[in-house]
C-alpha positions as CSV (number, residue, x, y, z in Angstrom):
1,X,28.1,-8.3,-0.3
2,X,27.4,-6.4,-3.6
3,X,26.1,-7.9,-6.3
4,X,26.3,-6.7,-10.1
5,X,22.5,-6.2,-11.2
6,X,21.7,-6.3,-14.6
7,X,21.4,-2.8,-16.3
8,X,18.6,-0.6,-14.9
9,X,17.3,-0.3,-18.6
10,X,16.1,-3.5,-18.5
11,X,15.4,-4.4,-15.0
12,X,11.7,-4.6,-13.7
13,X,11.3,-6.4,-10.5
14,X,7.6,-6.7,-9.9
15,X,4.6,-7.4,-12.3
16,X,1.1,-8.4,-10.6
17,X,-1.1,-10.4,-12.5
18,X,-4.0,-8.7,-11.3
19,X,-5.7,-5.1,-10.2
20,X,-7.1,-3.5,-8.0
21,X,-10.5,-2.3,-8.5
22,X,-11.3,0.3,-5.6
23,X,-14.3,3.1,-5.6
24,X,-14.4,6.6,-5.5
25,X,-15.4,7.3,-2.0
26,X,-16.2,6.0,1.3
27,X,-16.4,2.4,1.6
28,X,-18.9,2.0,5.0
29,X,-20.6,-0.5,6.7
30,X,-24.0,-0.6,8.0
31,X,-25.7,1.6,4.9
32,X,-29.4,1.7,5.1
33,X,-31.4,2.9,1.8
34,X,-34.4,3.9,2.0
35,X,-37.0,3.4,-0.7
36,X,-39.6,5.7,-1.8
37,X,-42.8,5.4,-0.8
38,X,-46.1,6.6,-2.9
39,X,-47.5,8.3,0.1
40,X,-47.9,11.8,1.5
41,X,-45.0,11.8,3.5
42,X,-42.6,11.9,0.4
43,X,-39.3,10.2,-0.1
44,X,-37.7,9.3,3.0
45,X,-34.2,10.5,3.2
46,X,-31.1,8.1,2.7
47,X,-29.5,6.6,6.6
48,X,-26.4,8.3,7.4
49,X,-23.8,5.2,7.5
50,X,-23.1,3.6,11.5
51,X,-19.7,2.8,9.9
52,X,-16.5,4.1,8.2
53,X,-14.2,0.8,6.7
54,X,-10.6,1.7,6.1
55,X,-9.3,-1.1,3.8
56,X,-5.8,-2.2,4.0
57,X,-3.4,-0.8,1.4
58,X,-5.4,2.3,0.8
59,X,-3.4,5.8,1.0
60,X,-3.9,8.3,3.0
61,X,-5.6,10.3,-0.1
62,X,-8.2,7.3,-0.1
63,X,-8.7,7.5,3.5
64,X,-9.0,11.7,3.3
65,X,-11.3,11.8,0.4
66,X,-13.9,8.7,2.6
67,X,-14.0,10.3,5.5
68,X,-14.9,13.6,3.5
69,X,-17.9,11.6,1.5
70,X,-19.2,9.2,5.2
71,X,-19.2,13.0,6.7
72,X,-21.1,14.7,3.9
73,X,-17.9,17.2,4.2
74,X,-17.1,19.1,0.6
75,X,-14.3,17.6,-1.0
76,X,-10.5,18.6,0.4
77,X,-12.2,18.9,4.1
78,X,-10.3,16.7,5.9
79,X,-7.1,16.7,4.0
80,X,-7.0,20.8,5.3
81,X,-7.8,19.5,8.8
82,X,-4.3,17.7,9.0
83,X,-2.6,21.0,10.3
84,X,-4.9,21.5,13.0
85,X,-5.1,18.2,14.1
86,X,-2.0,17.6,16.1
87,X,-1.8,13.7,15.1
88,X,0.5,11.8,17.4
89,X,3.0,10.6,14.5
90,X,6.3,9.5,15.2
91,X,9.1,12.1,14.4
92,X,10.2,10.4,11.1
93,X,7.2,10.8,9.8
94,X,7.8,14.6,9.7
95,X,3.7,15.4,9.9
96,X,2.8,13.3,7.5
97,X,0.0,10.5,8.5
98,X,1.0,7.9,5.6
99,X,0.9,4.5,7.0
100,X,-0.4,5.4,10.6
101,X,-4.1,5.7,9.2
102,X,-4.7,2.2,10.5
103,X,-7.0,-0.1,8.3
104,X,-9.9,-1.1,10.5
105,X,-13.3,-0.1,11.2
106,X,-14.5,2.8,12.8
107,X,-18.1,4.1,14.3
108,X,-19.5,7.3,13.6
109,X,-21.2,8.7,15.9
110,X,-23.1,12.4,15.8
111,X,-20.1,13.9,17.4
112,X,-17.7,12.4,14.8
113,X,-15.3,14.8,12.8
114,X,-12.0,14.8,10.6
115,X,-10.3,15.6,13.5
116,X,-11.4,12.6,15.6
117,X,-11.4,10.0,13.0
118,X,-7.7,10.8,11.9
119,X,-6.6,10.8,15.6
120,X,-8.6,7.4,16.3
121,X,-6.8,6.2,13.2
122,X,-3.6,7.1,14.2
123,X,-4.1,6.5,18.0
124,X,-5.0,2.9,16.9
125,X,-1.7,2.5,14.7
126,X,0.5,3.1,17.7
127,X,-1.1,0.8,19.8
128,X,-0.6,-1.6,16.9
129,X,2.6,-0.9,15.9
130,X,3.8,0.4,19.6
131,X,4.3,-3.0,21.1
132,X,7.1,-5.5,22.0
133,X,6.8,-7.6,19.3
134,X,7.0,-4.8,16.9
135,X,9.8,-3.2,18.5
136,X,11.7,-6.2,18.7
137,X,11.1,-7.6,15.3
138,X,12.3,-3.8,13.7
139,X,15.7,-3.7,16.1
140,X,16.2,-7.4,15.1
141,X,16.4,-6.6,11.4
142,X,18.1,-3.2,12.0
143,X,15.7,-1.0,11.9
144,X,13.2,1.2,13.7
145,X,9.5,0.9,13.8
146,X,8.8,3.5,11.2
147,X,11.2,1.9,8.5
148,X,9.4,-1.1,9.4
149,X,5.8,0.5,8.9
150,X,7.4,1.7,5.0
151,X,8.5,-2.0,4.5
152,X,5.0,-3.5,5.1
153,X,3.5,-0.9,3.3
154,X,5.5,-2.3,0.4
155,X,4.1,-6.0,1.1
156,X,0.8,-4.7,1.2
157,X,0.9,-3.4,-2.0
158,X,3.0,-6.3,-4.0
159,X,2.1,-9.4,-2.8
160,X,-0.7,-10.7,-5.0
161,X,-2.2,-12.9,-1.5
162,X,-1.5,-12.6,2.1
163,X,0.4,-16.2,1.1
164,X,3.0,-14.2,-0.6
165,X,3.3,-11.7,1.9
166,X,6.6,-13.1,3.9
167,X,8.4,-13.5,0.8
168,X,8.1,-10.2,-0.8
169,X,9.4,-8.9,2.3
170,X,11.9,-11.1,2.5
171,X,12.9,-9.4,-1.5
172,X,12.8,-6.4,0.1
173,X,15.2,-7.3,2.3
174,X,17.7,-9.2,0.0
175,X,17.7,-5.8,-1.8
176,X,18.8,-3.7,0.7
177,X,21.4,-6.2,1.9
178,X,23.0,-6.5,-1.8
179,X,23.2,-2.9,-1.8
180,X,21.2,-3.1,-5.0
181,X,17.4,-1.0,-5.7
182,X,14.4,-2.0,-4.9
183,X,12.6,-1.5,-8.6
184,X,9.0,-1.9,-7.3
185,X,6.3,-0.4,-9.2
186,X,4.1,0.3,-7.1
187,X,6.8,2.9,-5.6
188,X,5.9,4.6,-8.6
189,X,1.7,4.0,-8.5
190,X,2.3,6.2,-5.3
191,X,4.7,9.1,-7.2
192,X,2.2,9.5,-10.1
193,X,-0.8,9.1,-7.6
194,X,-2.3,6.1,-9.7
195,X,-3.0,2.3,-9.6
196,X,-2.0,0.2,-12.7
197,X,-0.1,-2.6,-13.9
198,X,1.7,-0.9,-16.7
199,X,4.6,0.5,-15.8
200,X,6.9,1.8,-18.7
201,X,10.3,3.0,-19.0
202,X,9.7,6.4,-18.8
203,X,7.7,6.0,-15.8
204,X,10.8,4.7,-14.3
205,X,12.5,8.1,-14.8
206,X,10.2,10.5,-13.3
207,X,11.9,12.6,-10.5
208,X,10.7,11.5,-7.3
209,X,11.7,10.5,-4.0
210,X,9.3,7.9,-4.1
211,X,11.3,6.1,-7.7
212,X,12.9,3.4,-6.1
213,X,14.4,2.6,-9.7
214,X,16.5,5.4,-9.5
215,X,16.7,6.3,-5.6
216,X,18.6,3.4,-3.5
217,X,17.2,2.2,-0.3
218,X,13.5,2.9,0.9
219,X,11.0,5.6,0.2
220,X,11.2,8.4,2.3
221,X,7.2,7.9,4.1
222,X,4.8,4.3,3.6
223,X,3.1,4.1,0.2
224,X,-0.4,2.8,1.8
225,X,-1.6,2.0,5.1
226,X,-0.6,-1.4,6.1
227,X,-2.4,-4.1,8.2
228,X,-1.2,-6.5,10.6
229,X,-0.6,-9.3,8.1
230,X,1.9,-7.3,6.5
231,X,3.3,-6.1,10.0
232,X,4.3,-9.3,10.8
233,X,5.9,-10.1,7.3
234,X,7.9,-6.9,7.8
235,X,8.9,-8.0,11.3
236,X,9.8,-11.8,10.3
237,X,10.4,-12.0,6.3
238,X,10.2,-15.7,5.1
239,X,13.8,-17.4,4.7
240,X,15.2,-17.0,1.2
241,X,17.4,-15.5,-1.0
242,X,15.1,-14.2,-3.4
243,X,15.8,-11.1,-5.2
244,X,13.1,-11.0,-7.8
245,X,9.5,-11.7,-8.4
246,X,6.7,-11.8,-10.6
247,X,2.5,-13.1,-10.6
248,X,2.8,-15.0,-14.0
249,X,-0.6,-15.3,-13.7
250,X,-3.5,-15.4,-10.4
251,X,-2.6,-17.4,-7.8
252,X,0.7,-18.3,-9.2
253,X,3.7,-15.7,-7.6
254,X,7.2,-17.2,-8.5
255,X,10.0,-15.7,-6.6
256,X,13.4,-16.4,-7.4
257,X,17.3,-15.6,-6.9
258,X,18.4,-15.9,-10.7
259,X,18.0,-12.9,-13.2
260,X,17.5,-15.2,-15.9
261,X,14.7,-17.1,-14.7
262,X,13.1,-14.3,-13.8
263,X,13.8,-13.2,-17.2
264,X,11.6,-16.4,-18.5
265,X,9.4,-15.7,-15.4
266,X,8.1,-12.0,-16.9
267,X,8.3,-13.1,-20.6
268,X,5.5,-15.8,-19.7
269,X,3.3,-13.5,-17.7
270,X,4.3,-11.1,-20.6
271,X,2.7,-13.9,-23.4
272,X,-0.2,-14.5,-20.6
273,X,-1.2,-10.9,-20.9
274,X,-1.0,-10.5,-24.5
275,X,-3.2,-13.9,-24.6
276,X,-6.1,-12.0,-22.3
277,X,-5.3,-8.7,-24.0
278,X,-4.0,-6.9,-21.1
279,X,-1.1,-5.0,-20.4
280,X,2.1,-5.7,-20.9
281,X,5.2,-6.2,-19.1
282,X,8.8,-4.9,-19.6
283,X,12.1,-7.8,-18.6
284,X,12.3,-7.4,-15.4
């Protein structure tokens, strides 16, 4: 069934009440730092990290410019690897390892390169995402494993808790089925290669695949790398017929089916924001 939706000029679907704050680099695990003694044996050098942690939700750019820093590799190292590598992506993917760089840990050992990380990555995605369940869930909401992957990339980056998560799929899904676009911001984060709240209306026009206010239907590769939680809300949305959503403020998401209320929805976080002097929000 297609629905009329309110004019694009004044449509904004999502606005999280909150950010993300991640750091330049490799986040790892198992850092030891050693501290200067006054001896004759001079400073002792720093402990090579045990550990590389791949968070969920970060891109593949995140996950390149880690490995570079946890492998003392110049910066761009392991992004020019990617041709050589021979990553066992699925064919829609056309070469590109968005969303298969699974989030988990990973050791390093002495023998650990670009190469073998982004293949371990990747090799662990597919076992992930390669199973019956997964399979099953995708062909049960008509669609294959990789448009599934894109979906729960999506849920990763919108819902404001892993509470949430089932719902904003379940948007994501309403959307598609009403024929109308998905308006999701951080489609746009990912065109312009940034991580904000603010999202204005000439954002909105910038000519990219990856504009899901102008562009119906999903973007062409995942936005992040998702985790399992966000798997399984791609696979088996929460019932609803929500078409819009919008953290008013933390811990308080309100999802809804009516453009008005939404409407009220965006002009309170919109009050909230100008309250706490952050940014603020277009109707959505």
């Amino acid at each position: 069934m297609q629905m009329n939706t309110p004019p694009r000029s004044t449509i904004r679907l999502t606005r999280r009440g909150r950010l993300v704050l991640i750091a330049t680099g490799a986040v790892v695990a198992g850092t030891a730092v050693a501290v200067p003694l006054l001896s004759l044996e001079g400073p002792k050098k720093e402990a090579k990290p045990a550990t590389l942690v791949i968070p969920e939700g970060w891109r593949a750019s995140q996950v390149y410019e880690a490995v570079d820093k946890a492998l003392a590799l110049p910066a761009g190292t392991t992004r020019k690897t990617l041709p050589r590598v021979g990553l066992k992506l699925p064919n829609d993917a056309q070469g590109n390892p968005e969303g298969y760089l699974f989030p988990a840990t990973y050791p390093l050992d002495k023998k650990a390169t670009p190469q073998t990380l982004l293949s371990y990555m990747v090799d662990t995605a597919n076992k992930k995402f390669g199973g019956a369940p997964i399979a099953a869930g995708a062909q049960r909401n008509a669609m294959n494993v990789y448009q599934t992957v894109t979906i729960a990339s999506l849920v990763q980056a919108e819902a404001a808790t892993k509470a949430d998560m089932g719902k904003v799929a379940r948007v994501v899904f309403n959307r598609l089925k009403h024929g109308m676009p998905l308006q999701m911001d951080s489609t746009i984060n990912y065109a312009l290669n940034r991580l904000t709240l603010k999202t204005t209306e000439n954002d909105t026009r910038v000519e990219s695949p990856y504009n899901s206010y102008q562009r119906m239907g999903l973007p062409p590769t995942p936005i992040d790398n998702p985790g399992e939680e966000a798997m399984r809300a791609a696979i088996s949305p929460t019932p609803g017929d929500w078409l819009y959503f919008v953290t008013v403020k933390p811990g308080d998401t309100r999802f809804t089916a009516s453009y008005a209320e939404h409407q009220r929805n965006v002009a309170e976080f919109n009050r909230n924001q100008k309250a706490s002097k952050g940014p603020s929000a277009a109707a959505g």
